[in-house]
C-alpha positions as CSV (number, residue, x, y, z in Angstrom):
1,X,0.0,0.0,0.0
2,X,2.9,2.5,0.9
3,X,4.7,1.6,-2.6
4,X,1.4,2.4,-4.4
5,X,1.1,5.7,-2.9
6,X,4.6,6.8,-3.3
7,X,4.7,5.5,-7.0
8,X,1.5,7.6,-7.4
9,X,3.1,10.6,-5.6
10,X,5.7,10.5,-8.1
11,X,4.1,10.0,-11.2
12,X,2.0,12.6,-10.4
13,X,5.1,14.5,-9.5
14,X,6.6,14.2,-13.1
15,X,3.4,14.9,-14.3
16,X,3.4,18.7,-13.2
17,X,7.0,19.0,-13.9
18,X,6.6,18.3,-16.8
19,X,3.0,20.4,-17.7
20,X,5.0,23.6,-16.0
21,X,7.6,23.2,-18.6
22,X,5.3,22.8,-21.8
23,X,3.2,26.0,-20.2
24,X,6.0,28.0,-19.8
25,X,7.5,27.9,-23.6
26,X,7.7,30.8,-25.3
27,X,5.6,31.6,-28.7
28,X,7.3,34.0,-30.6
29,X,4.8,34.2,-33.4
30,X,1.4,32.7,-34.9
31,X,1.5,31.8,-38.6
32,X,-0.3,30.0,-41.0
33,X,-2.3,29.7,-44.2
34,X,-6.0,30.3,-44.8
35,X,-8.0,28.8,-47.7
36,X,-11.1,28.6,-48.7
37,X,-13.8,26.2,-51.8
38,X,-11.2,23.9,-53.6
39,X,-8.2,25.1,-51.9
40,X,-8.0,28.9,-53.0
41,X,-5.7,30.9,-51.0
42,X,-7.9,33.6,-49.1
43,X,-5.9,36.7,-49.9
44,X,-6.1,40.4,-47.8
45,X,-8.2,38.2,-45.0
46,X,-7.2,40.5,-41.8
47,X,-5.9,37.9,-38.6
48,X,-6.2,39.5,-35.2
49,X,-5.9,38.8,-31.8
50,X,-9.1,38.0,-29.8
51,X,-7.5,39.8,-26.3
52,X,-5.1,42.2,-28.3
53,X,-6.8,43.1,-30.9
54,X,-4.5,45.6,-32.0
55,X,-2.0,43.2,-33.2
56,X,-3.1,42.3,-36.1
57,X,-1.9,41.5,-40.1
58,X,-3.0,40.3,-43.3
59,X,-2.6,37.2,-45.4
60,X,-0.8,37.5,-49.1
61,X,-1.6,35.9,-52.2
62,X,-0.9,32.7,-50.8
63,X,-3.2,33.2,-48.0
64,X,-0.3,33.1,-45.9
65,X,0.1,35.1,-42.7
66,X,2.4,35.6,-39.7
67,X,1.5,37.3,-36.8
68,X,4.2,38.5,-34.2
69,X,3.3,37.0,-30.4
70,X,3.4,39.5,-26.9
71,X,6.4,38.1,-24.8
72,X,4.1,38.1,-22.1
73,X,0.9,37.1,-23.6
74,X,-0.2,34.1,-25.5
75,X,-3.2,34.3,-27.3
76,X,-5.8,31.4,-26.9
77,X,-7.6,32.7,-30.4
78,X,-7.2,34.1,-33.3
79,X,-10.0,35.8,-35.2
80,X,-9.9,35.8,-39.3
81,X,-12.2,39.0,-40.7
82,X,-12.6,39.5,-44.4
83,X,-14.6,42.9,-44.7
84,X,-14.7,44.1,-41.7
85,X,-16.6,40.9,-40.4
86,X,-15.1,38.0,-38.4
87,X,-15.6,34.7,-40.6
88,X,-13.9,32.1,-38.6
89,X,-11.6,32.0,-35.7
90,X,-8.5,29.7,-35.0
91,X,-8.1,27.8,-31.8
92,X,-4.4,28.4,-30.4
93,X,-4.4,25.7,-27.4
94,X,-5.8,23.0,-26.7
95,X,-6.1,20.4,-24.1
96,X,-7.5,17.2,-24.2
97,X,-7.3,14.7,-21.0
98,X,-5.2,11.5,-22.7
99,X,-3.3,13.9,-25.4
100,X,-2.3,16.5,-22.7
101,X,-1.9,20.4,-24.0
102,X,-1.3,20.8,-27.9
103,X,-0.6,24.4,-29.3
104,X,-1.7,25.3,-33.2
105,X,-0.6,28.3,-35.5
106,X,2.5,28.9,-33.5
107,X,6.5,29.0,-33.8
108,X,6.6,28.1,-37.5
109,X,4.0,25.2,-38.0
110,X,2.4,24.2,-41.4
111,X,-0.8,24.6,-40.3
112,X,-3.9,25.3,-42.4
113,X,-7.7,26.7,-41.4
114,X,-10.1,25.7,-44.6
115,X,-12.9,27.6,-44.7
116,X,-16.1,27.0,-46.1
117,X,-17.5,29.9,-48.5
């Protein structure tokens, strides 16, 4: 019975180690590529923060965009506008109880919000 607790104890131990590590990385910028019907890059679509909402840029022909992070703020969304009205928004973390804490749209990933036109 005592091994069982102190095996739990530790486990649990690591576990919070290790979630206080992942937390504390830094994001130094969000980034990523928005498209819409049959894979057309959405060009001039306006990406903004949701708490800061005067960071914000613009995708290129590509419907690429990059978006340079607060150093001591990370944004949990993103909100895509295309004429002055918000069409979509883009989940930055996300947590999930067997896959632990995953971040999307941040420090350089290929990652991709489709939208439906």
């Amino acid at each position: 019975m005592v091994n069982k607790i102190g095996v739990k104890t530790k486990y649990i131990s690591i576990l919070i180690l290790l979630l206080n590590t992942h937390c504390n990385s830094e994001i130094s910028n969000y980034q990523g590529v928005i498209v819409g019907n049959k894979n057309v890059p959405i060009e001039g679509a306006i990406i903004v923060g949701r708490d800061h909402p005067d960071r914000k840029t613009k995708t290129d022909a590509n419907g690429f965009f990059t978006l340079e992070a607060r150093k001591d703020f990370m944004e949990s969304f993103l909100y895509v506008k295309k004429d002055l009205k918000k069409i979509d928004s883009i989940q930055i973390i996300r947590t999930h109880p067997e896959y632990g804490i995953k971040y999307y749209f941040v420090n350089n990933r290929n990652d991709t919000l489709f939208l439906k036109e």
